[in-house]
C-alpha positions as a Python dict, from the first residue, in 0.01 Angstrom:
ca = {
    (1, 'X'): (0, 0, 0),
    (2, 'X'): (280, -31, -259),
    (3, 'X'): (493, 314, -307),
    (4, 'X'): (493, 442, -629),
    (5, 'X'): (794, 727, -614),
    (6, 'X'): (1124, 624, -407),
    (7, 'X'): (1173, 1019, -320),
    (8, 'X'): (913, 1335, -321),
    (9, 'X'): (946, 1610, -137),
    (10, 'X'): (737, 1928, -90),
    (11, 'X'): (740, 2312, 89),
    (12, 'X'): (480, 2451, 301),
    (13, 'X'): (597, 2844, 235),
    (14, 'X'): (358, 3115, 480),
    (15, 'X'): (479, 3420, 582),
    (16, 'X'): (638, 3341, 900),
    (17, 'X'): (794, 3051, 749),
    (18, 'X'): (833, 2779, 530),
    (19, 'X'): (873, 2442, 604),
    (20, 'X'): (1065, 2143, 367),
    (21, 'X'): (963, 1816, 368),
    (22, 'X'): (1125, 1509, 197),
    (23, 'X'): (1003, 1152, 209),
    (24, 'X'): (1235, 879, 109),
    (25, 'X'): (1232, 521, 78),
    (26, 'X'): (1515, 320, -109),
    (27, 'X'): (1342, -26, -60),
    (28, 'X'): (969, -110, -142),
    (29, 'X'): (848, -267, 143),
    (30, 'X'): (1091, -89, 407),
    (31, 'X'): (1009, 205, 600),
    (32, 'X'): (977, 575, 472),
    (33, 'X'): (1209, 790, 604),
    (34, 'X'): (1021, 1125, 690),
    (35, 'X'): (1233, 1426, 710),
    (36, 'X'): (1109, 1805, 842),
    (37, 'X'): (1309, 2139, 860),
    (38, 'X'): (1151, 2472, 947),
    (39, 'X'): (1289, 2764, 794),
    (40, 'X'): (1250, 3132, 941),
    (41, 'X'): (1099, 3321, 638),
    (42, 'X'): (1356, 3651, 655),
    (43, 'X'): (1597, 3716, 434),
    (44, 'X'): (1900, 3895, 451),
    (45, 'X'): (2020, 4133, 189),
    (46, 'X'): (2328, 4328, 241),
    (47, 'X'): (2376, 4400, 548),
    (48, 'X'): (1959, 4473, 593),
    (49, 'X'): (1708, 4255, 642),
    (50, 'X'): (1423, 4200, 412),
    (51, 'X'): (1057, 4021, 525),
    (52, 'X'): (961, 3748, 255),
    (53, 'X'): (607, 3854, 180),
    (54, 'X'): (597, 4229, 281),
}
């Protein structure tokens, strides 16, 4: 299978987190380079703390 973008990436956002996900390739043919990070889903806001989602 031929790739048709060089770079996507997406977010998986729930209320305990959200996760970021970026697939890259700068070659057709070569490998895709798959990249994850996992975010905690709290936010700080002053100096309290605010739930995303609450």
């Amino acid at each position: 299978m031929e790739a048709q973008v060089a770079r996507c990436a997406g977010l998986y956002v729930h209320k305990g987190e959200i996760v970021a996900c970026v697939r890259l390739t700068e070659v057709p043919g070569w490998p895709v380079d798959l990249r994850l990070h996992t975010f905690g889903a709290t936010a700080r806001v002053g100096t309290g703390s605010t739930t995303l989602g609450s």
